[in-house]
C-alpha positions in Angstrom: -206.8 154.5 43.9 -203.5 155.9 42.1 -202.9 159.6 42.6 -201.2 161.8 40.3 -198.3 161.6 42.8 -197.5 158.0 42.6 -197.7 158.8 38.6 -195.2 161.1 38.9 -192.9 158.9 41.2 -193.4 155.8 39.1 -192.1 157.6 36.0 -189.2 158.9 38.0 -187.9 155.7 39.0 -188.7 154.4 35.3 -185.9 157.0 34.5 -183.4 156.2 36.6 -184.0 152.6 35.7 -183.7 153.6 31.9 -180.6 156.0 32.6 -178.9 153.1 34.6 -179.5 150.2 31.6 -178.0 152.5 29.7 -174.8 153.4 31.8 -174.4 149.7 32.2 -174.6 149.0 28.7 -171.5 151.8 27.9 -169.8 150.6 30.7 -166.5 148.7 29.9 -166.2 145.4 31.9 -162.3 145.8 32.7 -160.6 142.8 31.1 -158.9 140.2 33.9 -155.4 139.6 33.4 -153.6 136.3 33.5 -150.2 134.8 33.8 -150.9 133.7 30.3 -151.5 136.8 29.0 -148.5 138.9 30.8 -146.0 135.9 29.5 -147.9 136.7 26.1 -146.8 140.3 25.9 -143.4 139.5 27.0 -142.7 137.3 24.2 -144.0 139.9 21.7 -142.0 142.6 23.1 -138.9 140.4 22.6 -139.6 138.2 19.3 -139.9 135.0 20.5 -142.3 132.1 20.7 -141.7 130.2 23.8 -139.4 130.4 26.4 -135.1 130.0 25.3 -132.2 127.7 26.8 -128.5 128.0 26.5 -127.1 124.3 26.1 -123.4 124.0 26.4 -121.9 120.6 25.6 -118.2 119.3 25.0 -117.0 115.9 23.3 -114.0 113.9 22.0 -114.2 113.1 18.0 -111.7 110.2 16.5 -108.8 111.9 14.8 -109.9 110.1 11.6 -112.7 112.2 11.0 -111.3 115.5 9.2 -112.1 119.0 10.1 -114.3 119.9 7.4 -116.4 116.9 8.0 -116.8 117.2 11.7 -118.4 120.9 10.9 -120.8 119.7 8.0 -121.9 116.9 9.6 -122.9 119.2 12.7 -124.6 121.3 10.3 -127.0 118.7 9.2 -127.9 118.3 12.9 -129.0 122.1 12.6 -130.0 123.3 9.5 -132.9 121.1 9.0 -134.3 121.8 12.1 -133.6 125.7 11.2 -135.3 125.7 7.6 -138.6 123.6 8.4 -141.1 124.7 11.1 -139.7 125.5 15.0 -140.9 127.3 17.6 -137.6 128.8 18.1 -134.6 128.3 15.5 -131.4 126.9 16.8 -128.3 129.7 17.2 -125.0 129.3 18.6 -121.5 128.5 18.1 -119.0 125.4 17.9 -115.5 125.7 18.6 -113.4 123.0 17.3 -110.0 122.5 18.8 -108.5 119.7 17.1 -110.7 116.2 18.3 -112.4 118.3 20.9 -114.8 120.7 20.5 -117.5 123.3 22.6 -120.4 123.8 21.6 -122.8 126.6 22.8 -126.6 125.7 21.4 -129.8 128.6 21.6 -133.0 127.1 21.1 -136.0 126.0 22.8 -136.0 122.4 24.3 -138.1 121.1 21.3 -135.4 122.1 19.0 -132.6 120.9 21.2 -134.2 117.7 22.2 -134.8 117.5 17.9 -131.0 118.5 17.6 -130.0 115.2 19.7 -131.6 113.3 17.9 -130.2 113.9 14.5 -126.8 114.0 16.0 -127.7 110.0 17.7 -128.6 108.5 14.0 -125.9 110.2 12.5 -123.4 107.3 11.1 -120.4 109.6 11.7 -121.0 110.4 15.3 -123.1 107.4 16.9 -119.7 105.6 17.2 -118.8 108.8 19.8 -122.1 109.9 20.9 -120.9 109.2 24.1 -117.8 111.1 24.8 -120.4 114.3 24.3 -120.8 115.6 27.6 -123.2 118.1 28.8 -122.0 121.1 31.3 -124.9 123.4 31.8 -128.5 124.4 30.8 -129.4 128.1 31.3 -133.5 128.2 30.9 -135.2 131.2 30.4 -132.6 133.5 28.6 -132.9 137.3 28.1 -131.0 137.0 24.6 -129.0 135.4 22.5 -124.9 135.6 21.8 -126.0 136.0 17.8 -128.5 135.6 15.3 -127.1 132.5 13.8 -125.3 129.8 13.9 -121.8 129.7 13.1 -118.6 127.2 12.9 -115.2 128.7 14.6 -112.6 126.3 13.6 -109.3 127.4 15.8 -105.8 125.9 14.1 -103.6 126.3 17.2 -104.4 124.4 19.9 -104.5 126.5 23.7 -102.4 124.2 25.9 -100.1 126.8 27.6 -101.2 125.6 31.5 -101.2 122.0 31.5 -103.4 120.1 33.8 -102.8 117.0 35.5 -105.7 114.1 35.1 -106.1 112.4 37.8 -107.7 109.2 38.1 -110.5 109.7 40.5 -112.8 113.1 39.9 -114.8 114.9 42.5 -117.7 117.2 42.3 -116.0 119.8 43.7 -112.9 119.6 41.0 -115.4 119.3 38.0 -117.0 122.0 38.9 -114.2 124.5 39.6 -113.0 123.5 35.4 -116.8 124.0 34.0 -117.1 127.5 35.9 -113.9 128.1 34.4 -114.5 126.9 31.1 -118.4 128.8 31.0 -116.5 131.9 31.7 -114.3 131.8 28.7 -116.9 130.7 26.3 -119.3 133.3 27.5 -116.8 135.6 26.6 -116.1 134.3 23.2 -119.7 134.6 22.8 -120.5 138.2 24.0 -117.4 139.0 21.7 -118.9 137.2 18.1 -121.4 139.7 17.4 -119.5 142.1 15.9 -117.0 139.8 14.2 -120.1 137.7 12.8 -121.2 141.2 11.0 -117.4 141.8 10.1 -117.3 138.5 8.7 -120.2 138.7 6.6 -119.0 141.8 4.8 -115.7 140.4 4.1 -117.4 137.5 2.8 -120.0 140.1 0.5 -117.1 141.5 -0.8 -115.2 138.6 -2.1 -118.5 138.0 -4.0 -118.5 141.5 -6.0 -114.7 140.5 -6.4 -115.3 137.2 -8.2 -118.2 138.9 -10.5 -115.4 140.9 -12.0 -112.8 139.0 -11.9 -114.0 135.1 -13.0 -110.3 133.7 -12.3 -110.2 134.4 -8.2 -111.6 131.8 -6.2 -114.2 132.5 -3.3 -112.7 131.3 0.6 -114.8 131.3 3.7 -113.9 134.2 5.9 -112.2 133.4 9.2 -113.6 134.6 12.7 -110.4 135.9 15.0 -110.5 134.7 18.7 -108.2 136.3 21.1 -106.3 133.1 22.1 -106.6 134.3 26.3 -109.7 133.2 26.0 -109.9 129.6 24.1 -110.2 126.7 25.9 -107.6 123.9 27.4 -107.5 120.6 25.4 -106.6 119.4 29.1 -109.3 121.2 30.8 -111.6 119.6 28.1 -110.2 116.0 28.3 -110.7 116.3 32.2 -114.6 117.5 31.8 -114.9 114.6 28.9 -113.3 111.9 31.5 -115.2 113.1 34.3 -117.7 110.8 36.5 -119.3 113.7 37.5 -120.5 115.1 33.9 -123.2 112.9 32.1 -123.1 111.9 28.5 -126.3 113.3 26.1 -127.5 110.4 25.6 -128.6 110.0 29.6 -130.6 113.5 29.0 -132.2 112.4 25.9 -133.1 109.3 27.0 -134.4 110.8 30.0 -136.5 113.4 27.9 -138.2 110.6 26.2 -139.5 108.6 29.2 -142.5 109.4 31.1 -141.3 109.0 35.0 -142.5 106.9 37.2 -144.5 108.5 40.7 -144.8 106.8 43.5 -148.1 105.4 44.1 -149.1 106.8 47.8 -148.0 110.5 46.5 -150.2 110.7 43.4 -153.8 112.0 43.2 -156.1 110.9 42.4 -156.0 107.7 43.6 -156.0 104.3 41.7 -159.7 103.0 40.9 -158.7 100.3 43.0 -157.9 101.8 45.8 -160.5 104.9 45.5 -163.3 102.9 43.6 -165.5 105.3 41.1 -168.6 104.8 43.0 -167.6 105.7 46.2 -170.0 108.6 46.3 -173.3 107.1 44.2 -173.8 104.7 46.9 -175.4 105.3 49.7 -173.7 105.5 52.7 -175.5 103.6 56.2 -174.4 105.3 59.5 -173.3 102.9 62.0 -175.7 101.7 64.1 -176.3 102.2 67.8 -174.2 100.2 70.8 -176.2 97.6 71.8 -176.6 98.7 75.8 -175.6 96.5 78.5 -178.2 94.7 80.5 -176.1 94.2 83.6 -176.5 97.0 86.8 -174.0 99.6 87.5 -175.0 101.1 90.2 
């Protein structure tokens, strides 16, 4: 028989049931956070798609290929990348000292790898693809040097401190010149920023002058570097004839194969050597030890 008290206590927990349902309902399940999602917010915070790498290479060109060519023929190694679809465009700068140049790439590893490429089929450098030699790789970059990519073609050559080239090169020698020769160009590059800017308004300029006066003739403005800080053509010719350094090629060719793991460190294991079924069959426990007949006491 139901008295008027378990009424009144079943309509009570009814409405705390309701009132709860309700709470949970309104509640806001707090969202989980991933690595995904923190490297997500970092990239919008800085304008950027995937991670960035600084690439710094040197190399040797024939002295029968002209300045102006060297320069336009690295610019078709960039600009299409640059004007169809990237994850990150390619910035930077090349410095051309006579037949040897430097050249400071900011891109992702897509567009780098993409970069190679171009410059291995084109016909003016495959015949010296070789002599380019990479120094360093920098991955994961707060920021670039500039915006852009731009040419600086110096006319006089830094060779106050001549270096003697020896005939055998060790680690520890190489590495002393790239540290030296990083330094430099990470100064030229902290300093192009402003003179980039400069540059472009000089070059704006000439352009309102030709519109009124037909008869001038428009020249490419010229970046200024202070010439403490350009490199040595000896200090490049050592890193070029270097053991220690390794051509492009070796890291493009390496970027295009799939490597090879050892066998007994890779899981899962072969089907041959772990077969598919191992765990749909059944499994018989061994059987008992047959017991001696023979007396041991």
């Amino acid at each position: 028989m139901i008295t008027y008290i378990d009424i009144v206590s079943l309509y009570k927990i009814i409405d705390q049931t309701s009132k709860m349902s309700r709470y949970s309902n309104t509640r806001k399940i707090p969202e989980k956070t991933s690595l995904l999602h923190i490297l997500q917010r970092n990239f919008r915070y800085l304008d950027r798609n995937i991670f960035l790498h600084r690439f710094i290479y040197v190399g040797e060109i024939p002295n029968s290929i002209d300045s102006a060519t060297i320069i336009e023929n690295f610019e078709k190694s960039i600009k299409p990348i640059n004007d169809r679809y990237n994850d990150e465009p390619i910035t930077g700068f090349l410095l051309q000292l006579g037949k040897y140049f430097c050249h400071v790439l900011e891109a992702s590893e897509e567009s780098f790898v993409r970069h190679l490429r171009l410059l291995n089929e084109n016909e003016i450098f495959k015949s010296c693809f070789d002599q380019f030699k990479l120094l360093i790789i920098y991955h994961h970059m707060n920021q670039r040097f500039i915006d852009e990519w731009v040419p600086i073609k110096v006319d006089k050559e830094s060779n106050h401190d001549e270096i003697k080239i020896i005939e055998k090169f060790n680690l520890k020698e190489t590495s002393s010149k790239i540290k030296m020769l990083i330094e430099k160009l990470y100064a030229i590059g902290n300093s192009l920023k402003g003179k980039v800017e400069e540059s472009k308004a000089v070059m704006k300029a000439s352009k309102q002058r030709l519109r009124h006066f037909p008869s001038l003739t428009a020249s490419h403005a010229k970046i200024s570097i202070d010439f403490n800080l350009l490199p040595q053509v000896e200090e490049l010719k050592f890193l070029i004839q270097s053991d220690c350094t390794k051509p492009l090629r070796i890291y493009l060719d390496i970027f295009n194969k799939i490597p090879f793991l050892m066998e007994d460190k890779t899981w899962p294991g072969r089907c041959y050597e772990i077969p598919m079924n191992v765990f749909k069959e059944n499994v018989y426990h061994l059987e008992e030890l047959p017991i001696s007949d023979v007396d041991c006491t």
